[in-house]
BAKOLFI-148524 format. One record per residue (C-alpha): residue in one letter; x, y, z. Coordinates in Angstrom, 1 decimal. Each point is the difference from the previous one (the first is absolute). Example, Ala and Ser with C-alpha at 12.3 -4.5 7.8 and 13.67 -1.06 7.14 Angstrom:
(r "A", (12.3, -4.5, 7.8));
(r "S", (1.4, 3.4, -0.7));
//
This chain:
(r "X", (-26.3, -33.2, 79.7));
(r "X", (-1.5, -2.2, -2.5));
(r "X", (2.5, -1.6, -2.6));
(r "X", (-3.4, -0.5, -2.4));
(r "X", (0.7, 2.0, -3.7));
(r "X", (-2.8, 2.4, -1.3));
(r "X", (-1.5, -1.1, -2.7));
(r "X", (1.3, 2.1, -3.2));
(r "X", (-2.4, 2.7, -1.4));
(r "X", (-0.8, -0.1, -4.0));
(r "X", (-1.6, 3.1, -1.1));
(r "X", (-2.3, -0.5, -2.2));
(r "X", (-0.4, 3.1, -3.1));
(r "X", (-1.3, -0.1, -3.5));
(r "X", (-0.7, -3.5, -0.2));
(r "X", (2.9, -1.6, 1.0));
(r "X", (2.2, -0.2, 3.4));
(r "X", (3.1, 2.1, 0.9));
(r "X", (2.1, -1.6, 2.1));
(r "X", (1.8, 1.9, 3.4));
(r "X", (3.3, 1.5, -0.3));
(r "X", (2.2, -2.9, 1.3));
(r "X", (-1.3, -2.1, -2.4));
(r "X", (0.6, 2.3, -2.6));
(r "X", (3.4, 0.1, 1.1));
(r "X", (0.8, -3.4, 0.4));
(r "X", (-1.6, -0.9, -3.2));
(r "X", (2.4, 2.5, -1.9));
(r "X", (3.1, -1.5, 1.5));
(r "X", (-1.8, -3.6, -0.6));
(r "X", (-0.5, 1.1, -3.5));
(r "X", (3.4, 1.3, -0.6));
(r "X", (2.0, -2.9, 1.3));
(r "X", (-1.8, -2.3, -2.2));
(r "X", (0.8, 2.5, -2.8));
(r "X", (3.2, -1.3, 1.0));
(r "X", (0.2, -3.4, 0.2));
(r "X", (-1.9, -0.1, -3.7));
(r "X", (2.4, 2.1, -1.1));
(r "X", (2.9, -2.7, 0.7));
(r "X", (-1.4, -2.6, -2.1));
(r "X", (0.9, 1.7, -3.7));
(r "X", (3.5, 0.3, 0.3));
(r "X", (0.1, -3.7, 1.7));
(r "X", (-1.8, -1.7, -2.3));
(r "X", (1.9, 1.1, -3.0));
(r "X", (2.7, -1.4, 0.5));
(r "X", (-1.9, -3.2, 0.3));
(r "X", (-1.5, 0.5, -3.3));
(r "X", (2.8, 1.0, -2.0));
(r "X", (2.8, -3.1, 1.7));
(r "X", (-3.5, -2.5, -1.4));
(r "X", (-2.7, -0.3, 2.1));
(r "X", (-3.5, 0.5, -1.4));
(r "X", (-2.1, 3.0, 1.2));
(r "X", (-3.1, -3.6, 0.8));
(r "X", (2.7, -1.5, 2.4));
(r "X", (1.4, 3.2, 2.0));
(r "X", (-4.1, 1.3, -0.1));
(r "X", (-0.8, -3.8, 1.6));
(r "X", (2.6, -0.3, 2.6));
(r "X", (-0.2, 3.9, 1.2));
(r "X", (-4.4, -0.3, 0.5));
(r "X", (-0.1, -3.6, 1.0));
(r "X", (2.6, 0.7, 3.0));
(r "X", (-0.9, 3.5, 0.8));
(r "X", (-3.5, -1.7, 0.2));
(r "X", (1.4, -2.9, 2.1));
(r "X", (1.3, 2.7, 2.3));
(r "X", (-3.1, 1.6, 0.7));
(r "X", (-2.0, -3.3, 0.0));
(r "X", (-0.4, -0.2, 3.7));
(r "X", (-1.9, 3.3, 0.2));
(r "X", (-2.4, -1.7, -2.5));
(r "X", (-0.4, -2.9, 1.5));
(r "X", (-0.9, 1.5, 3.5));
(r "X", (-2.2, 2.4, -1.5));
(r "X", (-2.0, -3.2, -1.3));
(r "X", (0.1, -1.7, 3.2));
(r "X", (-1.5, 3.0, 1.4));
(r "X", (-2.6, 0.0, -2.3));
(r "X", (-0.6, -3.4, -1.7));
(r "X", (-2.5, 2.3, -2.3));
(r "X", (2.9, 2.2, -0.8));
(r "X", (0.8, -1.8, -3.5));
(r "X", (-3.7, -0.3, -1.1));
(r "X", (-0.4, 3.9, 1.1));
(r "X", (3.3, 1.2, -2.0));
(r "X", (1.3, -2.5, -2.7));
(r "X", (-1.3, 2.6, -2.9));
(r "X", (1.8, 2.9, 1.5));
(r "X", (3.6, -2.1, 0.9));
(r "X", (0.1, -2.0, -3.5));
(r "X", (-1.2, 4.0, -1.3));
(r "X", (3.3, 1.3, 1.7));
(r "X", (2.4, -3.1, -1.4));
(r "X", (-1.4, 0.2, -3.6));
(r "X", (0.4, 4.0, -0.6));
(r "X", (2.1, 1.5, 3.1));
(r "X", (2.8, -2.6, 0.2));
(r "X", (0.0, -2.4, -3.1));
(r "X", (-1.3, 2.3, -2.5));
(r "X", (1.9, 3.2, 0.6));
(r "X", (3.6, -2.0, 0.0));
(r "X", (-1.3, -2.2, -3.3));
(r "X", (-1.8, 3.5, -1.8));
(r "X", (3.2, 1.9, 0.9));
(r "X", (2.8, -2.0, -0.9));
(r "X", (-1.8, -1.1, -3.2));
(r "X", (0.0, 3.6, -0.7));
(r "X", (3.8, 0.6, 0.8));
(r "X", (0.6, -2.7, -3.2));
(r "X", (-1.9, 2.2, -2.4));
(r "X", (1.1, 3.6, 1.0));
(r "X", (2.8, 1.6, 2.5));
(r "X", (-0.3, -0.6, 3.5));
(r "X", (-0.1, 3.3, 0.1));
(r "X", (-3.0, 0.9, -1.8));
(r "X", (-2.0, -3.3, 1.8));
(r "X", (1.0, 1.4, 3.3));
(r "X", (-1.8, 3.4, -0.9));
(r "X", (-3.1, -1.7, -1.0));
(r "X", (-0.3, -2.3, 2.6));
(r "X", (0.6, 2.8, 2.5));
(r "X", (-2.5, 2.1, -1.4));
(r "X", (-2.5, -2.2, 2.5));
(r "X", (-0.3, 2.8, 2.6));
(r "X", (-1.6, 2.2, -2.9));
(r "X", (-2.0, -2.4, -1.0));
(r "X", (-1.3, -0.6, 3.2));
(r "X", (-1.1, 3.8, 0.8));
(r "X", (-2.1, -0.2, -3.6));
(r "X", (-1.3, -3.3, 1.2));
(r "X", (-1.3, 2.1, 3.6));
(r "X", (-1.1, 2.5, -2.3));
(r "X", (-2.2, -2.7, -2.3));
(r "X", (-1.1, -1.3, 3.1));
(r "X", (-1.1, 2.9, 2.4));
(r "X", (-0.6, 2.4, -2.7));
(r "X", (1.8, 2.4, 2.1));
(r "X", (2.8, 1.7, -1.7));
(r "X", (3.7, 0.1, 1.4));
(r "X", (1.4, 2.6, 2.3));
(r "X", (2.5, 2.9, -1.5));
(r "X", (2.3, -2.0, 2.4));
(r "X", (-0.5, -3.1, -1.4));
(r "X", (0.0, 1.0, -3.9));
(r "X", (3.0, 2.0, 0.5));
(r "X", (1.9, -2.6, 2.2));
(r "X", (-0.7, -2.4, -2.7));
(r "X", (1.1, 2.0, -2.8));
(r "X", (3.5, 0.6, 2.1));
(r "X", (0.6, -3.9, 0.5));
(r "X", (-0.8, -1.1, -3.1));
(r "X", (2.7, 2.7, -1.6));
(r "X", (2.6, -1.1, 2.8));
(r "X", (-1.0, -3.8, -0.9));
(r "X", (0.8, 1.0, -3.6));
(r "X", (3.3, 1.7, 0.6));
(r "X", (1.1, -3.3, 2.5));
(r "X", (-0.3, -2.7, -2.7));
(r "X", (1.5, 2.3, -2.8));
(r "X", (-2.8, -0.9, -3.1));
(r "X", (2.5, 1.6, -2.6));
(r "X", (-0.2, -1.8, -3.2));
(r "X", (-2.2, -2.4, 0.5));
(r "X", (-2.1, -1.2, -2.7));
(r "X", (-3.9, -0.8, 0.2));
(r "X", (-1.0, -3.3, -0.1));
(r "X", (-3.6, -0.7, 0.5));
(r "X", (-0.4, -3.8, 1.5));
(r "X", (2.8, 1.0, 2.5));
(r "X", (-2.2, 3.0, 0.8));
(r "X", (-3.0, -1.8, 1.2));
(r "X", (1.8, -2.5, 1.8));
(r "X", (1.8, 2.8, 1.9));
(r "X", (-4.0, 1.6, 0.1));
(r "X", (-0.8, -3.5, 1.3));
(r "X", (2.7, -0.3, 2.9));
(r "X", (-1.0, 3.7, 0.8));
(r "X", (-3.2, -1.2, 0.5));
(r "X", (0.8, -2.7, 2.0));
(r "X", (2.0, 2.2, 2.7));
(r "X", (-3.0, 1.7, 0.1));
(r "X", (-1.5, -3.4, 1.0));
(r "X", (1.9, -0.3, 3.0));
(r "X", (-0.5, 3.3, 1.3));
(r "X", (-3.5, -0.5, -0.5));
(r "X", (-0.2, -3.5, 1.5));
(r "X", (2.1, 0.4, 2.7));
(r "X", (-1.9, 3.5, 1.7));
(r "X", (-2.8, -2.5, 0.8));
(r "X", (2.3, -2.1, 2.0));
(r "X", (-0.6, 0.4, 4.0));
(r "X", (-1.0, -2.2, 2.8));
(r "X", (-2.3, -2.1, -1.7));
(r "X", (2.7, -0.6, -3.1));
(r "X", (3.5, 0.5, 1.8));
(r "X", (1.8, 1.6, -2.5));
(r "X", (3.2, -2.7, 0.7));
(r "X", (-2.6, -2.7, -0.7));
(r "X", (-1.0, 1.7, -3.2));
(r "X", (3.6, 0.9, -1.2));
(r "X", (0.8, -4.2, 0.7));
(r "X", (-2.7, -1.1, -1.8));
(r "X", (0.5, 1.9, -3.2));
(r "X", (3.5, -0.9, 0.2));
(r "X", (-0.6, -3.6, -0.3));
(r "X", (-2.7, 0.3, -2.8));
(r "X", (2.4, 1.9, -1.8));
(r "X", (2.6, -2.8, 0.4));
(r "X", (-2.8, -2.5, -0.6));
(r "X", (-0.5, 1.8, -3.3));
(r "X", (3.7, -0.1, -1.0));
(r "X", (-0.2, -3.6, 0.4));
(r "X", (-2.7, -0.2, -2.1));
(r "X", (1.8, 2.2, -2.7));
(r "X", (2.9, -2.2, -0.1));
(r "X", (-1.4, -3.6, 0.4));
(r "X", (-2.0, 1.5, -3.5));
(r "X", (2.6, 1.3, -1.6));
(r "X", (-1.2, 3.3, 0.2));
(r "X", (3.3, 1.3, 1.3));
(r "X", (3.6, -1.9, 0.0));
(r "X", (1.5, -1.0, 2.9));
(r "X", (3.9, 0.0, 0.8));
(r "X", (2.0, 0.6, 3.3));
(r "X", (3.6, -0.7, -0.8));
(r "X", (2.1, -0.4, 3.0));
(r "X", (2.0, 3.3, -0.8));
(r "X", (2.0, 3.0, 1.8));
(r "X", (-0.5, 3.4, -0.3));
(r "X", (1.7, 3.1, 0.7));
(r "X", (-1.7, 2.7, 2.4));
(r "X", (1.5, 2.9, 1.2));
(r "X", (3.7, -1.2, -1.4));
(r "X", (-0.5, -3.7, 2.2));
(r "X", (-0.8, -3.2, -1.7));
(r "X", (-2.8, -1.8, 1.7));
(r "X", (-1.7, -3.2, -0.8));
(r "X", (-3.5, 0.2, -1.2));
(r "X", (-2.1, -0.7, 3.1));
(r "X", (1.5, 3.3, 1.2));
(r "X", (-2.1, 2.5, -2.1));
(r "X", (-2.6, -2.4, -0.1));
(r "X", (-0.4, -0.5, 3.8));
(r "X", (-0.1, 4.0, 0.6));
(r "X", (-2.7, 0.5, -2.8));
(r "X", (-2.2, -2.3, 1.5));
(r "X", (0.7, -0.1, 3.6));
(r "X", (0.2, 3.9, 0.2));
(r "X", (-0.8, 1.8, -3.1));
(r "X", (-3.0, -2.0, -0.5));
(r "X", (-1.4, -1.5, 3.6));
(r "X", (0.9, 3.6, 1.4));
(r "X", (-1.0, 2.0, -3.2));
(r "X", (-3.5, -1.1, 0.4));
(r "X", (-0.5, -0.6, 3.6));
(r "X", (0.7, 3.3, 1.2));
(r "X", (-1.6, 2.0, -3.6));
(r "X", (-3.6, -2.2, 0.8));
(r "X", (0.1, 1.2, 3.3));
(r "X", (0.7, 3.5, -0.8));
(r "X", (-2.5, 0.8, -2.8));
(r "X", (-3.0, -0.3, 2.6));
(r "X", (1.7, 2.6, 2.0));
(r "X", (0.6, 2.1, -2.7));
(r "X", (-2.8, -0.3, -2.7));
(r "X", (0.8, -1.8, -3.3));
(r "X", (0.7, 3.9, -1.4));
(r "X", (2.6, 0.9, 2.4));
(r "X", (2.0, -3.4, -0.1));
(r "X", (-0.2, 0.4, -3.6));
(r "X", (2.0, 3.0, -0.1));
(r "X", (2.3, -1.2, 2.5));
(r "X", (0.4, -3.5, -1.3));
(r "X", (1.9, 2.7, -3.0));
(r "X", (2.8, -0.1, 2.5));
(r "X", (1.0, -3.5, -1.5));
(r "X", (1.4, 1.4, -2.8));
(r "X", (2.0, 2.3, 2.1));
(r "X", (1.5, -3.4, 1.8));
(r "X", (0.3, -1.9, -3.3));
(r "X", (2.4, 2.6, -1.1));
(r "X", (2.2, -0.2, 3.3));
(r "X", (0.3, -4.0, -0.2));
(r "X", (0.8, 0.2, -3.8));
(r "X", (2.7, 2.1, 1.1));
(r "X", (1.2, -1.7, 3.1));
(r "X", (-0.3, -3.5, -1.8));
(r "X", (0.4, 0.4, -3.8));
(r "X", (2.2, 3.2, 0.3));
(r "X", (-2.7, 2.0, -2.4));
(r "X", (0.3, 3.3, 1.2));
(r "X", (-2.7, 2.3, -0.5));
(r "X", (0.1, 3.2, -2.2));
(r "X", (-0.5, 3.2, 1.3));
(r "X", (-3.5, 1.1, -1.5));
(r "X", (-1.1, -3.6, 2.2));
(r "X", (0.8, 1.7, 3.2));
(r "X", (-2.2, 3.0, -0.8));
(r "X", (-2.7, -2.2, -1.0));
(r "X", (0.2, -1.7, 3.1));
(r "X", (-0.1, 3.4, 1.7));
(r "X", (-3.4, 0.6, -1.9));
(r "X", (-1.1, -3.5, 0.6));
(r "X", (0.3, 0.6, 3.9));
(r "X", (-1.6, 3.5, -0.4));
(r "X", (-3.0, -1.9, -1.8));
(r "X", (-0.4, -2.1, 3.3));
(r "X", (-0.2, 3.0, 2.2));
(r "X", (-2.8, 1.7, -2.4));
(r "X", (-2.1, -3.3, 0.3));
(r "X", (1.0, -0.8, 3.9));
(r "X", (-1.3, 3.8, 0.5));
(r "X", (-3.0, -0.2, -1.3));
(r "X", (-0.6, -3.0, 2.0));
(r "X", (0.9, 1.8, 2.9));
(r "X", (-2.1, 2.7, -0.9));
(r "X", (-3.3, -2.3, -0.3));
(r "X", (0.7, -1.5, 3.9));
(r "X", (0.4, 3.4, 1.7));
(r "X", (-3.2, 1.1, -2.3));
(r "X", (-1.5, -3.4, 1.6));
(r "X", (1.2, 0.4, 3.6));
(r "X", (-1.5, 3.5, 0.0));
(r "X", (-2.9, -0.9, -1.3));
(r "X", (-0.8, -2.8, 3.1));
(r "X", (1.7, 2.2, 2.5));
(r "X", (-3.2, 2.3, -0.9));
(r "X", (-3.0, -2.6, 0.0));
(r "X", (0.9, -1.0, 3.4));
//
């Protein structure tokens, strides 16, 4: 028997490809366990920030070694290709100036102007904003499934961060608008990854522009830089500083965006959207574990709804492949 693998189908329907079930699969639980590792970072980092370090020097060290990580994956790709640079510098210096130094800079610039809470929501409304996007684009409107699973994840979303008494401030707003639109970005950016851009090439480069850029930002001026040698408290332990530090950038980050580049071709940029809503979910469970904020109630059922959301969306998809699998099974 031959040990040679088939080459995986891609079923092409209304413009665009549908990938086989396995990679559907794989791409959700790709998806989700980057969801995960993102999710870490928060409740790491703030302690960080609040014991003195500035949000330029923990944003440096956790894209310039979570870059450094990845780095041999870039580097072979350009061996491979000694063209490879020339072919995709737009697209990786693209991905490090909107999807990793522009959401983190947008987003926390935000946070200082309004509640956390209230940035969150906005910069999590990207999934939406990505279906209207589709809908500019195509001119084809939006399944029931899709409307309706939207409408359910944005309320869950709402009910998670708890918006209660926040007041409206309008610069914090369109920074928030802005980091939403650069999580877009990367779900945009990284669904063209593939074989001739691998996504762990892609993620590695935009994680070293990124850092690049922070070193830009601070040699400037732009943003301060301090990185105290201080302990913090996690969980009820005292660690030193590398600790937290280390895990944001060696797993939160480096496995954050490794596995959530890979996944988005898999899934679409729609459906990793929706799932990528799971990080809020996370960021919840490590503020509790770490930081001892326990969630309220009314956050659970909003999770419930944010989950629910997902289904609606991953449905639909699911309903478009078996629509598209039919479809070739009868032209045959």
């Amino acid at each position: 028997m031959s040990t040679q693998t088939a080459p995986i189908a891609v079923i092409p329907t209304m413009g665009r490809e549908i990938a086989p079930s396995s990679h559907r699969t794989s791409g959700l639980i790709m998806g989700v366990v980057s969801a995960l590792a993102f999710s870490s970072s928060g409740p790491l980092v703030k302690p960080l920030l609040e014991a003195g370090w500035s949000l330029g020097a923990a944003l440096q060290v956790r894209m310039g070694v979570s870059g450094l990580i990845l780095a041999p994956f870039l580097v072979r790709a350009i061996l491979r290709e000694r063209s490879f640079l020339r072919r995709h510098w737009r697209i990786i210096v693209a991905f490090g100036l909107t999807a990793v130094a522009g959401c983190q800079l947008l987003f926390f610039s935000a946070m200082q102007r309004m509640p956390v809470a209230v940035a969150l929501l906005i910069q999590y409304l990207a999934p939406v904003l990505l279906v209207g996007l589709t809908w500019l684009r195509t001119r084809r409107a939006p399944s029931r499934l899709v409307v309706i699973g939207s409408i359910v994840a944005v309320a869950g979303l709402v009910l998670v961060v708890d918006i209660a008494g926040a007041r409206f401030d309008l610069l914090g707003t369109l920074l928030a608008l802005g980091a939403a639109v650069c999580v877009m970005a990367y779900f945009l950016v990284s669904e063209r990854a593939g074989d001739d851009l691998p996504p762990l090439a892609l993620a590695s480069g935009g994680l070293l522009v990124g850092a690049a850029l922070m070193v830009v930002l601070i040699a400037t001026g732009v943003l301060p830089f301090a990185a105290p040698t201080v302990d913090v408290v996690l969980a009820g332990v005292t660690v030193p500083w590398w600790v937290p530090l280390l895990w944001v950038a060696a797993v939160g980050t480096t496995l954050g965006y490794a596995l959530g580049v890979g996944a988005v071709p898999r899934l679409g940029s729609r459906v990793a959207s929706f799932v990528g809503l799971s990080e809020v979910l996370f960021a919840l469970m490590f503020s509790w574990i770490f930081l001892s904020e326990v969630p309220a109630p009314i956050q659970f059922v909003g999770g419930v709804l944010i989950l629910a959301g997902v289904v609606l969306v991953r449905a639909d998809s699911g309903q478009e492949s078996a629509l598209a699998s039919s479809s070739s099974g009868a032209t045959r």
